[in-house]
C-alpha positions in Angstrom: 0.0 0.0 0.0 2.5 2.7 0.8 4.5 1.4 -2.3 1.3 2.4 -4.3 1.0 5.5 -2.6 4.5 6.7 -3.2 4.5 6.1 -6.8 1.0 8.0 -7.3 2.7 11.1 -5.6 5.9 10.6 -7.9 3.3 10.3 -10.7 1.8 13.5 -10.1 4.6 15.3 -9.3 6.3 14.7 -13.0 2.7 15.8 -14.2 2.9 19.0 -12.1 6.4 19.4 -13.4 5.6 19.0 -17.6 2.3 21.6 -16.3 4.7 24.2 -15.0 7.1 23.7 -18.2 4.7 24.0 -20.7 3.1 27.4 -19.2 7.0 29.0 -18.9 7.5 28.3 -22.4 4.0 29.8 -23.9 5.1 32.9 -21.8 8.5 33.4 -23.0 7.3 33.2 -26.6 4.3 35.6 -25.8 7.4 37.7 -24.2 9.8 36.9 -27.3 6.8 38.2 -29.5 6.9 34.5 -30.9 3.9 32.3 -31.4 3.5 28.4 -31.0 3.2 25.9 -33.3 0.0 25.6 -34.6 -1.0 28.7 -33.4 -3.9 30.5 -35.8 -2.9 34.3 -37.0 -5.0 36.6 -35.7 -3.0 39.6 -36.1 -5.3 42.6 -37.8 -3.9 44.3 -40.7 -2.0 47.1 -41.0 -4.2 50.7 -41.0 -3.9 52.5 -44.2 -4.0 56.4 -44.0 -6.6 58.5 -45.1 -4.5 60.2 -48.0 -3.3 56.9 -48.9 -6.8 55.4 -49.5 -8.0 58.5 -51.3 -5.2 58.4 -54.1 -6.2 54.7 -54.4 -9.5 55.7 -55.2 -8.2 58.4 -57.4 -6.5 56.1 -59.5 -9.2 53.6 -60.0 -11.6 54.1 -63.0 -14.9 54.8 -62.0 -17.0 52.0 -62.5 -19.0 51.7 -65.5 -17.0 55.1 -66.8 -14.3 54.8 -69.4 -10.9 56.0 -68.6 -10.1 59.6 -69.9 -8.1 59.8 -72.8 -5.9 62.1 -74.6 -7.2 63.8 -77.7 -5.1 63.9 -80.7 -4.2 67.0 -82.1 -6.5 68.7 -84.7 -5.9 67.4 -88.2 -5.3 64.0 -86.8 -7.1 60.7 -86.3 -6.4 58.7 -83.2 -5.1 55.2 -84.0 -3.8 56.7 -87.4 -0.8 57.5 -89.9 -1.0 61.4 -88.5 -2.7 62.5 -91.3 -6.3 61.4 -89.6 -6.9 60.1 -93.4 -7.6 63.5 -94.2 -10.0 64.1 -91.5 -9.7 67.6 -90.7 -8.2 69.6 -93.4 -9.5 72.5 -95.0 -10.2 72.4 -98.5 -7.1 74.2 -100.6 -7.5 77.9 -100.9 -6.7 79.1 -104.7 -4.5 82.3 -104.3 -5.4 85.3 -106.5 -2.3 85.1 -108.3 -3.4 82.1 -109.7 -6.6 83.3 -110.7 -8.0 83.2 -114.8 -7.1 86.8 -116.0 -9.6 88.9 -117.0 -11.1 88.6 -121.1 -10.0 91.3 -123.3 -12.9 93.9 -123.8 -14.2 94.3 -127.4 -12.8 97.5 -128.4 -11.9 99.6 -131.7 -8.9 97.9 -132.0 -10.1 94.2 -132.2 -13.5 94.1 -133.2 -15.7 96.0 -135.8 -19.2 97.6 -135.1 -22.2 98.3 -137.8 -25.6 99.2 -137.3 -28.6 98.4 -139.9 -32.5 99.0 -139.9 -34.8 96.5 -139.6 -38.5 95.8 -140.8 -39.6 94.4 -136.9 -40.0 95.5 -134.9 -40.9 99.5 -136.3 -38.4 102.2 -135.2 -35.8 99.9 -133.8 -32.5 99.2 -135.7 -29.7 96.5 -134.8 -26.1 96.9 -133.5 -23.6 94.3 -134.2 -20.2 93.9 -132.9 -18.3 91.6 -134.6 -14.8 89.9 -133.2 -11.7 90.3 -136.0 -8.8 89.6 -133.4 -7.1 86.4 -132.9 -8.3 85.8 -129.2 -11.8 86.0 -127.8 -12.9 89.4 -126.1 -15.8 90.0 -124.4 -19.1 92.7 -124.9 -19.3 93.8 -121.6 -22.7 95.6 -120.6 -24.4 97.7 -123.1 -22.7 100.0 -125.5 -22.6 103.5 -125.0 -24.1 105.9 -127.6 -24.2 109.2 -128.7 -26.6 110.5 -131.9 -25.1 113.3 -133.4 -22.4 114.0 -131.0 -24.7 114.2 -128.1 -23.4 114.8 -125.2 -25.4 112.8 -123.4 -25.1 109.0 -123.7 -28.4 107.0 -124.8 -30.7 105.4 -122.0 -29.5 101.9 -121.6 -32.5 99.0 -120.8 -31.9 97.7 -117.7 -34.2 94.8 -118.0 -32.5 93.5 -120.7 -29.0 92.4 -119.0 -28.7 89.0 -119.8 -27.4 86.2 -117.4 -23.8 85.9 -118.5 -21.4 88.8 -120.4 -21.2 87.6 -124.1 -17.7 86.6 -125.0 -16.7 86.4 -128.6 -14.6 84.2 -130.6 -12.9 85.5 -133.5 -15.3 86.0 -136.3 -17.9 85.6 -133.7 -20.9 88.8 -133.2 -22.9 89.8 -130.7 -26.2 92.2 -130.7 -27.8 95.0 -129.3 -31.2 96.3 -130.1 -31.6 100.3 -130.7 -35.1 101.7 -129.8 -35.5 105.2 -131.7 -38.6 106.6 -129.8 -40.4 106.2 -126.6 -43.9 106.5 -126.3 -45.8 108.2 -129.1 -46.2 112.5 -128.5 -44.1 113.0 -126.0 -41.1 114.8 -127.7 -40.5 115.4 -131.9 -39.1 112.9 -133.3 -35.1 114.8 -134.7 -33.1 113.4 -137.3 -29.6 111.9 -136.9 -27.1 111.0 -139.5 -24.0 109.9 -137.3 -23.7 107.4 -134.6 -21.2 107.3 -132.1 -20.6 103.6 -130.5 -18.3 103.5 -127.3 -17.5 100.1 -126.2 -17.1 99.4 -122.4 -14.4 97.4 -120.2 -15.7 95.2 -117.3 -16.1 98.1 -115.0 -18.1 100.2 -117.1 -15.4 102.0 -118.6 -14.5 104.0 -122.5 -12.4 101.6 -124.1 -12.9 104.0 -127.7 -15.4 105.3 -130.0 -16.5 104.0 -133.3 -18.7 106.5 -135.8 -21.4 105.3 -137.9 -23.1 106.7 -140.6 -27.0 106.1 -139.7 -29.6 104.6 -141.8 -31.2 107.6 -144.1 -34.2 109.4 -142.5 -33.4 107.7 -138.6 -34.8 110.1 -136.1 -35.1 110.2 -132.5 -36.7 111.7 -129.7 -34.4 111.0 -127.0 -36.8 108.9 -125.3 -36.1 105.6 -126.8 -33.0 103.0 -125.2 -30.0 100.3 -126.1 -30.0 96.9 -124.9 -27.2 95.3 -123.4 -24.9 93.2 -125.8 -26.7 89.8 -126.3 -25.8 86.5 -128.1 -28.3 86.5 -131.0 -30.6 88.9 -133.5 -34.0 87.6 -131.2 -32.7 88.5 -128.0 -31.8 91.7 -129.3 -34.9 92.9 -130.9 -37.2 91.5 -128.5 -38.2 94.9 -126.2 
């Protein structure tokens, strides 16, 4: 019996022993800042600053937003050769040097003016300016005219400018219908012998004087008008 007895104390003394040994050693690695084996980690994570979690966010793309990108520069296409395929240019500018020059006006020196009667309509008669250069020229507006010397010019007919100024070949003619008188009692009818014919540059301008002699027994009263240079007899003789 007391053998029994002295090996239960011996028994739990060596259990008291490994107790004691086992709770030094979980304290010296809590101490050591060690853990056990086995031991789950149940440290938290480290805190992350406010300024560090806003440029986070800052960097993100929004979601469901596309990222911001760069525009190319004007005249270019993004993804192309840098010419954009052409998207973006302006249409080429013609400089006035390289313009058409101007037609040469019909003048004294290139073309020949006559005038004649005709049966229709009454108290008209018919200008024509004919072309005997080597380049075309141009009838610009109507022609000027003086009866007699006048020194006042004819009234030219507005209404008859056509849509485009008549430009002449050589040999070509053009036409311009001469009213005599305007409307029946208003002045006396005087008679003329000699026309005066000045044509006109693009702005309106004398480029010379041709003289006629008129059809015998013409006569005016002033109140009559010239048409503007057409391209045929109808046009011509149709106000």
């Amino acid at each position: 019996m007391r053998t029994n007895r002295i090996r239960t104390i011996a028994l739990a003394a060596t259990a008291l022993a490994a107790t004691l040994s086992l709770t030094a050693c979980g304290g010296e690695d809590k101490a050591m800042g060690t853990k056990p084996a086995g031991a789950a980690d149940t440290a938290a994570p480290a805190a992350t600053s406010t300024d560090d979690k806003a440029q986070s966010e800052s960097d993100a793309p929004e979601a469901g937003k596309p990222e911001t990108q760069t525009v190319p520069a004007e005249g270019k296409h993004a993804g192309g050769n840098g010419d954009g395929g052409n998207q973006g240019k302006k249409p080429k500018t013609t400089p006035n040097s390289e313009a058409a020059p101007a037609i040469a006006t019909c003048t004294p020196k290139n073309s020949r003016v006559k005038v004649s009667s005709v049966s229709r309509p009454i108290n008209h008669l018919l200008l024509t300016v004919t072309n005997t250069g080597s380049t075309n020229c141009a009838a610009y507006y109507a022609p000027f005219l003086r009866f007699d010397g006048a020194q006042a010019v004819y009234p030219v007919l507005d209404d008859s400018k056509p849509q485009a100024v008549v430009t002449l070949a050589p040999g070509e003619e053009a036409y311009a219908g001469i009213a005599l008188l305007g409307e029946p009692g208003e002045n006396e009818p005087v008679e003329s012998d000699n026309l005066g014919v000045i044509m006109v540059d693009r702005n309106n301008q004398s480029k010379g004087e041709s003289t006629l002699k008129l059809p015998a027994g013409t006569a005016t009263d002033g109140l009559g008008f010239v048409t503007y240079w057409q391209s045929d007899v109808e046009n011509a003789l149709m106000y």
